[in-house]
C-alpha positions, -999 to 999 in steps of 0.1 A, spaced: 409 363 -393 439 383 -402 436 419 -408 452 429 -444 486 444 -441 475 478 -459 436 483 -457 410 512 -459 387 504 -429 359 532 -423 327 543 -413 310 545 -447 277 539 -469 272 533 -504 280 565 -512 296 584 -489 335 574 -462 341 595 -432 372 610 -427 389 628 -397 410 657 -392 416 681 -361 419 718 -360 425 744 -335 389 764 -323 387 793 -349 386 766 -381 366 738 -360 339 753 -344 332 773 -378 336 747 -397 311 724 -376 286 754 -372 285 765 -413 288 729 -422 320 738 -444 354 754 -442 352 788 -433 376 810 -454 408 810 -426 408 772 -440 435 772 -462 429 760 -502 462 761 -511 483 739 -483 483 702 -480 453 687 -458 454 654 -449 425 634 -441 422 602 -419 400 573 -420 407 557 -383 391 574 -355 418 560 -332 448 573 -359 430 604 -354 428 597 -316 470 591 -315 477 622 -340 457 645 -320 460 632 -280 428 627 -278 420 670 -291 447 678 -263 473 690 -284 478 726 -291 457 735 -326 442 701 -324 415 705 -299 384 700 -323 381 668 -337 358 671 -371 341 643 -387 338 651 -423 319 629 -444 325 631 -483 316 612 -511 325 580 -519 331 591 -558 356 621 -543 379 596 -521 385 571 -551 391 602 -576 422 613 -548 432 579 -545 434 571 -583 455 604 -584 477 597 -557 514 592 -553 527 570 -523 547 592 -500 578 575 -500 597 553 -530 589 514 -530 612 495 -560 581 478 -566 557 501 -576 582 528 -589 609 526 -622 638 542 -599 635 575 -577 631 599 -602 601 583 -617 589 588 -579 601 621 -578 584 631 -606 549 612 -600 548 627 -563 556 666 -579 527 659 -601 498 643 -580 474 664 -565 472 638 -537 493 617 -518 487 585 -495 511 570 -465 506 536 -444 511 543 -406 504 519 -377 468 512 -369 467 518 -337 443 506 -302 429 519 -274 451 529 -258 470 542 -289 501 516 -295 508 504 -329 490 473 -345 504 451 -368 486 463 -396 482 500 -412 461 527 -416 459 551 -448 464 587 -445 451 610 -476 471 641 -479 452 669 -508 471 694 -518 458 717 -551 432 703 -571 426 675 -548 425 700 -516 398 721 -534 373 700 -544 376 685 -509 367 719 -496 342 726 -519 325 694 -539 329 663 -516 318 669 -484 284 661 -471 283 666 -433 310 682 -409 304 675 -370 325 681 -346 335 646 -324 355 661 -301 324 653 -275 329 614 -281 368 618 -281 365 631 -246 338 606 -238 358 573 -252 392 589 -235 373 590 -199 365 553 -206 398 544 -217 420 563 -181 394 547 -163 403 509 -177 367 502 -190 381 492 -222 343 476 -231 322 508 -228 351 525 -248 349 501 -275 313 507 -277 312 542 -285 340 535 -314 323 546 -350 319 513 -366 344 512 -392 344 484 -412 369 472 -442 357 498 -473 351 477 -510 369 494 -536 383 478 -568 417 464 -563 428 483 -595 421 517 -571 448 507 -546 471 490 -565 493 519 -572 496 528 -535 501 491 -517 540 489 -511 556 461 -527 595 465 -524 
């Protein structure tokens, strides 16, 4: 069965999608001790959020990468990620969701949130065919993240390391294994039809 072109695949429930997002020591550890963002966390900058572990794996080498090395799986509600993406802008212009530019321009200046399509990406962290979303929150949007949506925070940077050793080591099986079990995530056409490219 082919995979949609632009799909939200996740770990979710009925009411709640996990997200991912990396963070140097002093934000991740506090933030997966306290259970929320500790007040070096800032409100006011763009945050973006990431439902593909392995997009997360690629962004972040794996929580190598200088100011990336804790991995956070934040679980939010399911009614907060629809309200960002029915506020969203996509990222770049597409003639066939947009009027011209400016009316792109203008939406994007506005939107409190703001969604791009990147390569979904394997084991071993080379592009698939099909895309992953990326949910940047800036203002409003980055605020109630913070402080309304989210319902757990652990850090994963254990099972990063744990699914990386499997990966070096060629045991692609026990890696897959130990993968969250995302699955496609049900939400209304009429949520992402603003945000699928068409031009």
């Amino acid at each position: 069965m082919t995979t949609p072109q632009h799909q939200i695949r996740a770990l979710h429930t009925d009411s709640t999608i996990t997200v991912y997002q990396a963070y140097p020591p002093e934000i991740g550890r506090a933030a997966a001790r306290d259970g929320r963002f500790p007040a070096a966390w800032k409100r006011d900058r763009m945050t973006w959020i990431k439902p593909s572990f392995l997009w997360m794996m690629y962004r972040c080498g794996w929580g190598t990468k200088e100011g990336q090395e804790h991995v956070l799986a934040v679980e939010i509600t399911r009614e907060g990620f629809e309200w960002a993406l029915r506020q969203a802008c996509l990222s770049h212009y597409d003639r066939g969701l947009h009027a011209d530019h400016g009316a792109w321009r203008g939406r994007l200046k506005q939107a409190p949130a703001r969604v791009q399509w990147d390569p979904e990406r394997d084991l071993r962290l080379q592009p698939l065919p099909y895309r992953s979303l990326q949910l940047g929150l800036a203002a409003e949007a980055a605020r109630r993240y913070a402080d309304e949506w989210i319902v757990s925070l652990t850090d994963v940077t254990p099972l990063a390391r744990a699914v990386h050793a499997h990966v070096r080591a060629g045991e692609s099986d026990a890696a897959r294994k130990l993968l969250p079990r995302e699955r496609p995530w049900p939400v209304d056409d009429e949520v992402l039809a603003h945000l699928r490219p068409r031009g």
